[in-house]
FIDO-539223 format. One line per 8 residues: number of its first residue (from 1); their letters; for each residue x, y, z of N, C-alpha, C. Coordinates in steps of 0.2 Angstrom, whole numbers, plus 5000, padded with zeros to 4 digits. Layout:
! residues N
NUM> a> X Y Z X Y Z X Y Z ~ ...
***
This chain:
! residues 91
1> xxxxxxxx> 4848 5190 4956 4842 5185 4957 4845 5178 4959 ~ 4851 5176 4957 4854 5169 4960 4853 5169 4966 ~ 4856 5176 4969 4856 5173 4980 4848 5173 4981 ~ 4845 5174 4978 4837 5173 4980 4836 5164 4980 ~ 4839 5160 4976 4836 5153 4976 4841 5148 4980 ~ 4838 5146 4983 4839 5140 4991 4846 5137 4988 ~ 4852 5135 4989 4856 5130 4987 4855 5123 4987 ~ 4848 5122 4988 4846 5115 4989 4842 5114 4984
9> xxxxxxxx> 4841 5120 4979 4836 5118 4975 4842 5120 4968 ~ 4846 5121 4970 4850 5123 4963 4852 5115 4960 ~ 4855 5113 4955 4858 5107 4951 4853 5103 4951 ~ 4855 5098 4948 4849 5093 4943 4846 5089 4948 ~ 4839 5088 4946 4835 5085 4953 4836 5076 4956 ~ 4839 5073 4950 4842 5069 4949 4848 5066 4958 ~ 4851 5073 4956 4856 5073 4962 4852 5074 4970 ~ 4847 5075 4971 4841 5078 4976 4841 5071 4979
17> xxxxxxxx> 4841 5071 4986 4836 5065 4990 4828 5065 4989 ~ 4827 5061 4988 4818 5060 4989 4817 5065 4993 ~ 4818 5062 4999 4814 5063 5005 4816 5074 5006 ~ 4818 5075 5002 4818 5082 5003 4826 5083 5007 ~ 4827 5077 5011 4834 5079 5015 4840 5081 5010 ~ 4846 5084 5014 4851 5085 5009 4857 5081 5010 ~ 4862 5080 5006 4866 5074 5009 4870 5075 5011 ~ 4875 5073 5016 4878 5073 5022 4885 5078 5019
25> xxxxxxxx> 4888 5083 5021 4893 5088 5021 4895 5086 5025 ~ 4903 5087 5025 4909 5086 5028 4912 5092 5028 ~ 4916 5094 5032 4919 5100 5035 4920 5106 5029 ~ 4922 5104 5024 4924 5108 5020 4918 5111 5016 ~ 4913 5106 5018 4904 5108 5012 4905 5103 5004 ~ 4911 5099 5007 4909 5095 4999 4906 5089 5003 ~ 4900 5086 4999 4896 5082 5000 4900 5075 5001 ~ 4901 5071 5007 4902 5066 5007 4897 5060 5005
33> xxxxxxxx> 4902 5055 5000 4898 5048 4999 4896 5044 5006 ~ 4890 5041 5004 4890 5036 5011 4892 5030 5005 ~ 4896 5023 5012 4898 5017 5010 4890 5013 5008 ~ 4890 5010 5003 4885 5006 5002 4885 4997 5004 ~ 4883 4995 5007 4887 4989 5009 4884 4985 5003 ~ 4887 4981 5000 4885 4975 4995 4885 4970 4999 ~ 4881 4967 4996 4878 4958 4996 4885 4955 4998 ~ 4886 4951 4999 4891 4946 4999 4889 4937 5000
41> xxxxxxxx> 4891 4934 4996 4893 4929 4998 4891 4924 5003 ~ 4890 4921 5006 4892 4916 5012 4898 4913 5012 ~ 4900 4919 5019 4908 4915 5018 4908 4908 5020 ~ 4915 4904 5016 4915 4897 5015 4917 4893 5021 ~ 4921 4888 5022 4922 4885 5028 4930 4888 5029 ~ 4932 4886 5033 4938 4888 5036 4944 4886 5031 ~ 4945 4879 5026 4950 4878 5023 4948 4881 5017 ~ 4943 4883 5013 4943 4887 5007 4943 4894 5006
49> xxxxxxxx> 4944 4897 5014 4943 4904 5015 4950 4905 5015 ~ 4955 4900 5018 4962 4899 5021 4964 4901 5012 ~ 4963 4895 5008 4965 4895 5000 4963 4900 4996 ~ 4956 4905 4996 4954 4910 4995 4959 4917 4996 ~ 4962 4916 5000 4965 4922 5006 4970 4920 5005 ~ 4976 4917 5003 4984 4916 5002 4977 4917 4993 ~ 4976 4915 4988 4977 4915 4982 4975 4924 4981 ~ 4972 4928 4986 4971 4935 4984 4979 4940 4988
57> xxxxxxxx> 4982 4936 4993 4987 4936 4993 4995 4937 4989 ~ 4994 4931 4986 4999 4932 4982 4997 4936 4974 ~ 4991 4937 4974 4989 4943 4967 4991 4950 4970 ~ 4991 4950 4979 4992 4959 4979 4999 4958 4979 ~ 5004 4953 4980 5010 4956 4979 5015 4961 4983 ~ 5012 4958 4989 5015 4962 4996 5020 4960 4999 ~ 5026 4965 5002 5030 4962 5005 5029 4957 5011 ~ 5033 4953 5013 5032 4947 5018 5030 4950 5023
65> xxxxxxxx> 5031 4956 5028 5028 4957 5034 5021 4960 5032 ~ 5021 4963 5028 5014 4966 5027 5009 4959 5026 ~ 5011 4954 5021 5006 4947 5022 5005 4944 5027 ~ 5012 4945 5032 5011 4942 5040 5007 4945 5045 ~ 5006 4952 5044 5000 4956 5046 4993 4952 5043 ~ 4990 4953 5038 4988 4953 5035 4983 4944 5034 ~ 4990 4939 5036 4988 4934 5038 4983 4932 5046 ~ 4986 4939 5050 4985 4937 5055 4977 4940 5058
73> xxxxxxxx> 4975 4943 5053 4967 4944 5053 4963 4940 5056 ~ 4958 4942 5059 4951 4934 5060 4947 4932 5052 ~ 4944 4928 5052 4942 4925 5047 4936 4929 5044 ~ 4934 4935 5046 4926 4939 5044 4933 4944 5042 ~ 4938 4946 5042 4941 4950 5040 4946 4950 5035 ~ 4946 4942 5034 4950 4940 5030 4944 4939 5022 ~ 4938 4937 5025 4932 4935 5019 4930 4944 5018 ~ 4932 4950 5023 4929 4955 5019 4935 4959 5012
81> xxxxxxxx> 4941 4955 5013 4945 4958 5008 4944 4954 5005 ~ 4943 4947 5003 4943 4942 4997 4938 4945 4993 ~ 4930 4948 4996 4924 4950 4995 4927 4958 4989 ~ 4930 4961 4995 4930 4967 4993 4937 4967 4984 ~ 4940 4964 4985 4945 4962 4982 4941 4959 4974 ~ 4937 4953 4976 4933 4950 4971 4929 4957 4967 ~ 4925 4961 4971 4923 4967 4968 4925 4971 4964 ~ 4932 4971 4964 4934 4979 4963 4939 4975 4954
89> xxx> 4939 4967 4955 4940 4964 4950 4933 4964 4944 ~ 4927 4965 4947 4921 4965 4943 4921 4973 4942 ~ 4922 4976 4943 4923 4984 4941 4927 4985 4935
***
């Protein structure tokens, strides 16, 4: 009686998209997550993004070249680790 019912109708409805669709699989069939973008912020001026960026900097404790990478980012790139960084502290 099991292979008679849809595999989209099996487990708790909870886990179901509204819209009837099923959620995105990846190669193997396990269900991948989509990123969900959070709010962020308005990133600051350029001299407190600078201070933001060296103070999250020296929290991760990386070796010298990986922070000279790492410094050499542009400034949207440098405000999305501060962002994502500040997050994962609120977790």
């Amino acid at each position: 009686m099991k292979d008679l019912i849809p595999s989209s109708l099996m487990g708790n409805n909870s886990s179901n998209v509204s819209n009837g669709a099923l959620p995105p699989r990846g190669p193997s069939g396990v269900v991948r997550l989509q990123h969900v973008a959070t709010p962020r912020r308005p990133m600051p001026d350029e001299a407190e993004l600078e201070r933001q960026f060296n103070d999250v900097l020296t929290q991760m404790d990386l070796p010298p070249e990986r922070a000279k990478l790492l410094k050499s980012f542009d400034n949207t790139k440098k405000w999305e680790i501060i962002c994502d960084k500040e997050q994962a502290r609120l977790k």
